[in-house]
C-alpha positions in Angstrom: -114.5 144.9 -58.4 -115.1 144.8 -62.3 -115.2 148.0 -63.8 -119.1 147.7 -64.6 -120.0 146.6 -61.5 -122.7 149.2 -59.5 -121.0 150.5 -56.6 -124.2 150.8 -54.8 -125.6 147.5 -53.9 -129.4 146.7 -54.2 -131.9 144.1 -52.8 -132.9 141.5 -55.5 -136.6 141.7 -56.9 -138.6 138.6 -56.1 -137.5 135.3 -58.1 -134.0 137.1 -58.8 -130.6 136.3 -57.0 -128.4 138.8 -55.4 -125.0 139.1 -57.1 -123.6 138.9 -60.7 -123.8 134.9 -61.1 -120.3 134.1 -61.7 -116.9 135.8 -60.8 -113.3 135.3 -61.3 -110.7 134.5 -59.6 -109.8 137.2 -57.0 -106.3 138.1 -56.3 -104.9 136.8 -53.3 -102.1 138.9 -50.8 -99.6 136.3 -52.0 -100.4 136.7 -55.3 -99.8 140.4 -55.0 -96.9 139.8 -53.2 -95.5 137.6 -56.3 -96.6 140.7 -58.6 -94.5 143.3 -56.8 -91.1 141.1 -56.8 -91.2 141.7 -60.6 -89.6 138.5 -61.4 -91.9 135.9 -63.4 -94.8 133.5 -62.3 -94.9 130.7 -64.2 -98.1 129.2 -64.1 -99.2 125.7 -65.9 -99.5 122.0 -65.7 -95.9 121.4 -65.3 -92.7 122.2 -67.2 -90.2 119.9 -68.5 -87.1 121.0 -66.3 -86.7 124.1 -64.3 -83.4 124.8 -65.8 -85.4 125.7 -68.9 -87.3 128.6 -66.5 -86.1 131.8 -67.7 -84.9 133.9 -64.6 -84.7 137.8 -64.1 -83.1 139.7 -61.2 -84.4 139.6 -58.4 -83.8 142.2 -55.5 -85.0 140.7 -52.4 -82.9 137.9 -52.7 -79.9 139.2 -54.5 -80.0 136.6 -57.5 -81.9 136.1 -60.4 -85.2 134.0 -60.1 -88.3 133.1 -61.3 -92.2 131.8 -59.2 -93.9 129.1 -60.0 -97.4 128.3 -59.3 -98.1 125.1 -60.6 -102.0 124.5 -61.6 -104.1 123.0 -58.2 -101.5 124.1 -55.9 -103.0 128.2 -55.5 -102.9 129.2 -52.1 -101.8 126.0 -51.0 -98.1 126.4 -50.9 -95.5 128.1 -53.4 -92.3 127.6 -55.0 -89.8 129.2 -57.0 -86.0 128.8 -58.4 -83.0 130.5 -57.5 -79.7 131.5 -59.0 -76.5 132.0 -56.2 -74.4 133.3 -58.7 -70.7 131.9 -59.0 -68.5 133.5 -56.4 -71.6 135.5 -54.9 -74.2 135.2 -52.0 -77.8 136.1 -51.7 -79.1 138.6 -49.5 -79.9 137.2 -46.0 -83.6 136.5 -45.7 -85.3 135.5 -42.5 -89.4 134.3 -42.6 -92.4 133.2 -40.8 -92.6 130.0 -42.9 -91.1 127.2 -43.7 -88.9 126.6 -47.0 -87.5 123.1 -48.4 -84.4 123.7 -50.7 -83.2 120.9 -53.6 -80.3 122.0 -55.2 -80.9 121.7 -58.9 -77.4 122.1 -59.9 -73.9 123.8 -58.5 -72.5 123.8 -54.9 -72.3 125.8 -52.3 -72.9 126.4 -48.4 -75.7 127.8 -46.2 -74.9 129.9 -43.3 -77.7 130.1 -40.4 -78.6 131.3 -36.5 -81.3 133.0 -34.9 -81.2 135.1 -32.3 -80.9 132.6 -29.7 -78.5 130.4 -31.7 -74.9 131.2 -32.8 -74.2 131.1 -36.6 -73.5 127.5 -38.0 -72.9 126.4 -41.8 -73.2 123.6 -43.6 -72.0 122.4 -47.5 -74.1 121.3 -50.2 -74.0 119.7 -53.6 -76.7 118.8 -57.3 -79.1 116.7 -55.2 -79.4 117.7 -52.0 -82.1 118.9 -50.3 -82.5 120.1 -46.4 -84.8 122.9 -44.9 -84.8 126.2 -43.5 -86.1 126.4 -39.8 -89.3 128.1 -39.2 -87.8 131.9 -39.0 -83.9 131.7 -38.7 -81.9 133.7 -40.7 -79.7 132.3 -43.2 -77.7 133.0 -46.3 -77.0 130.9 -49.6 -73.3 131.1 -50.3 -71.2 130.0 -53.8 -67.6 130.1 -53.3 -67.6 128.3 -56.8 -66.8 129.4 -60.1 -70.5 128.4 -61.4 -74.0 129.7 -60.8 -76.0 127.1 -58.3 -79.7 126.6 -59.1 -81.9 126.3 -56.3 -85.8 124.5 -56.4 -87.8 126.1 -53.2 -90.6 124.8 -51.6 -92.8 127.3 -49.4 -95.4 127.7 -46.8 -95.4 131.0 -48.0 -99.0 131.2 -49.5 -100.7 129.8 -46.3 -99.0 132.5 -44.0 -99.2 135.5 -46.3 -102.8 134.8 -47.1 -103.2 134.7 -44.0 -102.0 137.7 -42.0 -101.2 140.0 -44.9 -98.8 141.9 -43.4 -95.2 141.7 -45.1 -93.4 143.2 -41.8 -95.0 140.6 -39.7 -93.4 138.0 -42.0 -90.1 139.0 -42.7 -89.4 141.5 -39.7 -90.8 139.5 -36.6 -87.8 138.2 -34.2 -90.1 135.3 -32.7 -87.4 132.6 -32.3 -88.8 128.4 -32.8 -86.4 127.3 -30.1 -88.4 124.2 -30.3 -87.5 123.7 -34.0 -84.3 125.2 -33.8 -82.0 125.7 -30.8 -78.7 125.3 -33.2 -77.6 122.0 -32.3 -74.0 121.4 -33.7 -75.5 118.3 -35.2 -79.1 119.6 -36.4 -78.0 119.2 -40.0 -76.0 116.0 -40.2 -77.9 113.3 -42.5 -80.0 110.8 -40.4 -79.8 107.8 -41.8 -82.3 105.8 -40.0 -86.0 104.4 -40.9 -88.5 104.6 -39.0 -92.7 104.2 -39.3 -94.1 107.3 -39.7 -96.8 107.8 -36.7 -99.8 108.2 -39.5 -99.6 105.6 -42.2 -96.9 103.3 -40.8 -94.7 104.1 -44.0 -91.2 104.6 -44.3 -89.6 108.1 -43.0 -86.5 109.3 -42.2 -86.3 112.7 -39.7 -83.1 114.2 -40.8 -82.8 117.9 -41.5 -80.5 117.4 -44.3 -79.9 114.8 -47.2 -76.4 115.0 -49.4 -77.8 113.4 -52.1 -81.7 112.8 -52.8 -80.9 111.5 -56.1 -79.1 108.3 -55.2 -80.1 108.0 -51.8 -81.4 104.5 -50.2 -84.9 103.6 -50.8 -86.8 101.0 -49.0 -89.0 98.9 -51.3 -92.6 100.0 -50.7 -94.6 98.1 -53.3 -97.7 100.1 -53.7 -97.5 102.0 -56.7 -96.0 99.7 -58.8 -94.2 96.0 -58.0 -90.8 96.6 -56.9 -91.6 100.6 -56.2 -89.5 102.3 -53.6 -90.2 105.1 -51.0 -89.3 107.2 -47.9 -90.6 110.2 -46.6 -88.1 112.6 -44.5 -89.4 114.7 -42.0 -87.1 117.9 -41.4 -87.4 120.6 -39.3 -90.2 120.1 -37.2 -92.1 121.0 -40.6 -95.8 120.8 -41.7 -94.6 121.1 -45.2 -94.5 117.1 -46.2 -93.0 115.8 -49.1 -91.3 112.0 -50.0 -89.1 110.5 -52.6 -90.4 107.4 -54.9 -89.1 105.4 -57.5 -90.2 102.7 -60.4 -88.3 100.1 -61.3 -86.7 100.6 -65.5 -90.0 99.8 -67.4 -92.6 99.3 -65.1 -95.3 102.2 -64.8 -97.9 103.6 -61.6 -101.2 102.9 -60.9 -103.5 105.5 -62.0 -104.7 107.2 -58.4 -106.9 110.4 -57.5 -106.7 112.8 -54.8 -107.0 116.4 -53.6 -104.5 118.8 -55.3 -101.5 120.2 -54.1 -99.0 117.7 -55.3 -96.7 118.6 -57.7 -94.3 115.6 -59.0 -90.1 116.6 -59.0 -88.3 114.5 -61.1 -84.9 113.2 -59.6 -84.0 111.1 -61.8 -84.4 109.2 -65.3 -87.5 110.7 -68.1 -90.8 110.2 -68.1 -94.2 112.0 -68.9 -97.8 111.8 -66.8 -100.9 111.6 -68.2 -103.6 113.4 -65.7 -107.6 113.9 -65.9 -110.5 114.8 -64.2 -112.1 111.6 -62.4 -115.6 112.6 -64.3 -114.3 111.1 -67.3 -114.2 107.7 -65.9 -111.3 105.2 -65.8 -111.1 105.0 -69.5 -110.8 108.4 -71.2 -109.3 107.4 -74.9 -112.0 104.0 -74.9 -114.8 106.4 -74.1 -113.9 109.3 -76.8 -112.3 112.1 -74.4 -108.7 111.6 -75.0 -108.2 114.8 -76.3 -109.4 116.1 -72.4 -106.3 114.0 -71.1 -103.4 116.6 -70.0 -100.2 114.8 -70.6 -97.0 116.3 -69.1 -93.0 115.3 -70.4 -90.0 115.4 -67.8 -86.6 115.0 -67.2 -84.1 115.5 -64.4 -85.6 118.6 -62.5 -88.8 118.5 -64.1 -92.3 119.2 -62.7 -95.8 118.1 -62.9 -98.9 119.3 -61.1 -100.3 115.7 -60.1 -103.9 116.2 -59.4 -104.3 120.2 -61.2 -107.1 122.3 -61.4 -110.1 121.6 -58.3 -108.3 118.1 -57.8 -110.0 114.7 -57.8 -107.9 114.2 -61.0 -106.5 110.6 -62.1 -102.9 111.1 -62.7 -100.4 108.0 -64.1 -96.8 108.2 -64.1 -94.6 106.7 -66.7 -90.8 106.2 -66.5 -89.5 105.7 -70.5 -85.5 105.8 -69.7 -82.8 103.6 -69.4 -82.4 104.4 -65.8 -85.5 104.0 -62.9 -87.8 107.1 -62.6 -87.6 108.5 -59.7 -89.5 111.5 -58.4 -90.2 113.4 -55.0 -94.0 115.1 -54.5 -94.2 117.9 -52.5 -97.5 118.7 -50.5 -96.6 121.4 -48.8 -98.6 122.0 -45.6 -101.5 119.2 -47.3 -100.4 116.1 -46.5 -103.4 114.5 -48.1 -104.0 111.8 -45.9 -104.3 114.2 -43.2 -106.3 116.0 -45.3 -109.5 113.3 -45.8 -112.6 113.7 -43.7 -112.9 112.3 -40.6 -113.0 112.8 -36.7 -110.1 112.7 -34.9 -108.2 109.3 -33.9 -111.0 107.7 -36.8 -109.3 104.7 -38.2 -109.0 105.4 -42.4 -108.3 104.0 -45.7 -105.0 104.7 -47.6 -107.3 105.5 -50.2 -104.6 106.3 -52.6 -102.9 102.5 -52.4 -106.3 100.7 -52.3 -108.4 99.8 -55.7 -111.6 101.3 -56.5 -113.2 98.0 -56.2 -112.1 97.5 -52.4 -113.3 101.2 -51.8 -109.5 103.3 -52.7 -109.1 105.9 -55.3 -106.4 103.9 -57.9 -107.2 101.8 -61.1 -106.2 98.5 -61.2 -103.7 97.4 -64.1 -106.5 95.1 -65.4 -109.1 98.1 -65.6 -107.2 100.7 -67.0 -107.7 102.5 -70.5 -106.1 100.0 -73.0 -104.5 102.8 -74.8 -101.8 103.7 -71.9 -100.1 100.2 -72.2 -99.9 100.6 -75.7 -98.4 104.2 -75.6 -96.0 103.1 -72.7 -94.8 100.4 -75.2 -94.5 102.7 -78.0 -92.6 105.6 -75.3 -89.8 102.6 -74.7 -89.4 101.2 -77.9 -88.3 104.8 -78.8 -85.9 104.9 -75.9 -84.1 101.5 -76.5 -85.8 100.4 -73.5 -87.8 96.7 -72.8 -90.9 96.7 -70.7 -91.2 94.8 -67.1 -94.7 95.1 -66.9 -95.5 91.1 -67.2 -98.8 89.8 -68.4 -99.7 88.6 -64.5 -100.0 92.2 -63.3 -103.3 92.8 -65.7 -105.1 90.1 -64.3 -107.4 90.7 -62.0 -106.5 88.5 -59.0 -103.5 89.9 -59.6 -103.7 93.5 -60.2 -105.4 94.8 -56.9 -103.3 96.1 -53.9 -100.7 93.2 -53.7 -99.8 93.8 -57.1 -96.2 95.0 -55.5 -95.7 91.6 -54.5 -95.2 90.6 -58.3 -91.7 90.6 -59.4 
């Protein structure tokens, strides 16, 4: 309550409103939670690479760490880094929600059993990524002579937020048996495509990827031509993410969406330009450039896709030598799943469609002049030619086949 607030509450007179007309943002249990670990929160658009993050002990886990809340994805889920320190452990944890892990850098090995399940462990290396089962306990382990840095992903906002109980989270024995039931093969890399049950698009359901860096990608083509994508699904999870990538000098459609994205960069440098949808589809031609957010990354980078209340345009731009290739976590808001509509209701992959044809993404021939001009400029720098041919601007050409282009 602010401090000048009356703490006795009165009627309003005739023609007046009740209340004090405006208010900030109150403080959530999981943002109270964050305070009392007395590690940092870093909170903005993006950063350039979490190994930039600085990182303070951290007593719960045993390491040294640092939160981040990303801009548009409050209360929606959470994530933070972690340091297993060379020739250490962390502290055992065990949780009522779910937690993706992408090692960042270093090695090491993750023990983990319930209750139900005897203890099994499995190795990991930079680039993996794999998931904690909904409430097992499990340990992070460095046999190595060098620190490992750990990207997390967490559910942890929607639960605490929730319940608001800390015991209930991390003291409650409830065993997922129908997640877990330690299988001596639950963690071995699945290497299989499937259609995924909502959208048709490629997924994997493995519980563990060795390398998400260089792993196979089958060619998608709806962000860009010759764009590649699969979406794993581990651990009987809500929390959804996938893994993209643009071809060396080709660029995204600019799309808009809900927040709770945040871009991960795997691989190559690149930057993403990202504003609110009421400045039209031509912010720099129409004079409000300077209300554009533009984010730079590199290899472990992040950017808040859609920041803020959402409904953002957001444009990613690859400027290195190799492909860029990124993963967007959701969390729990997968956003398709996420759009109006009744149950079993038949609807539009908004994102992938043009405006014209009713979807949410800018067609090459339609978008702000100025971004194909920068993108030439951001290569030229780099040593780097652009693919982006002078068919895909066209507008027969431009709308949702424009993958087809090579």
């Amino acid at each position: 309550m602010p401090h000048d607030a009356p703490s006795h509450w009165h009627e309003p007179k005739s023609g007046e409103n009740a209340g004090l007309g405006k208010f900030g943002r109150p403080q959530m249990p999981y943002d109270r939670f964050m305070e009392a670990e007395g590690i940092p929160c870093y909170r903005d658009i993006g950063v350039r690479t979490v190994l930039d993050l600085p990182l303070q002990p951290w007593k719960r886990l045993g390491g040294r760490g640092s939160y981040i809340q990303l801009f548009g994805t409050e209360g929606l889920w959470g994530s933070y880094v972690v340091e297993v320190p060379p020739g250490g452990a962390l502290n055992v944890e065990k949780h009522m929600y779910e937690k993706v892990v992408f090692v960042v850098d270093g090695r090491g090995s993750t023990e983990i059993w319930t209750n139900a399940a005897k203890k099994q462990t499995f190795e990991w290396q930079r680039g993996s990524c794999f998931s904690i089962p909904l409430n097992a306990s499990h340990r992070f382990v460095n046999a190595t002579n060098a620190p490992a840095l750990l990207y997390c992903g967490t559910t942890a906002p929607n639960v605490m937020n929730l319940f608001d109980h800390v015991s209930f989270i991390f003291d409650n024995d409830f065993s997922f048996s129908n997640r877990y039931a330690g299988a001596d093969d639950f963690f071995k890399s699945v290497e299989d495509v499937e259609p995924d049950p909502v959208r048709g698009l490629a997924m994997r359901r493995t519980n563990f990827i060795p390398d998400l860096v260089n792993c196979d990608l089958p060619l998608d083509n709806r962000r860009s031509p010759g764009y590649r994508r699969v979406e794993p699904h581990m651990a009987g999870n809500r929390f959804y993410f996938w893994i993209g990538q643009h071809e060396t000098g080709r660029y995204s459609k600019a799309h808009k969406h809900m927040s709770a994205a945040v871009l991960l960069c795997l691989k190559g440098k690149g930057y993403t330009y990202t504003w609110p949808a009421e400045l039209g589809t031509t912010p720099w031609k129409d004079g409000f450039g300077d209300r554009v957010k533009q984010q730079n990354y590199e290899y472990g980078g992040l950017v808040s896709a859609a920041p803020m209340s959402g409904d953002w345009f957001h444009q990613h731009f690859g400027i290195s030598k190799d492909p860029l290739r990124v993963s967007a976590w959701h969390g729990p808001n997968n956003q398709r799943a996420r759009k109006a509509g009744v149950p079993g209701e038949s609807l539009m992959d908004y994102g992938a469609i043009d405006l014209k044809k009713g979807g949410s993404a800018i067609p090459y021939c339609d978008e702000d002049p100025y971004l194909r001009e920068e993108f030439a400029r951001r290569l030229s720098e780099e040593g780097v030619s652009s693919r982006m041919k002078e068919e895909f601007y066209k507008d027969e050409a431009a709308g949702d086949a424009v993958g087809n282009i090579m």
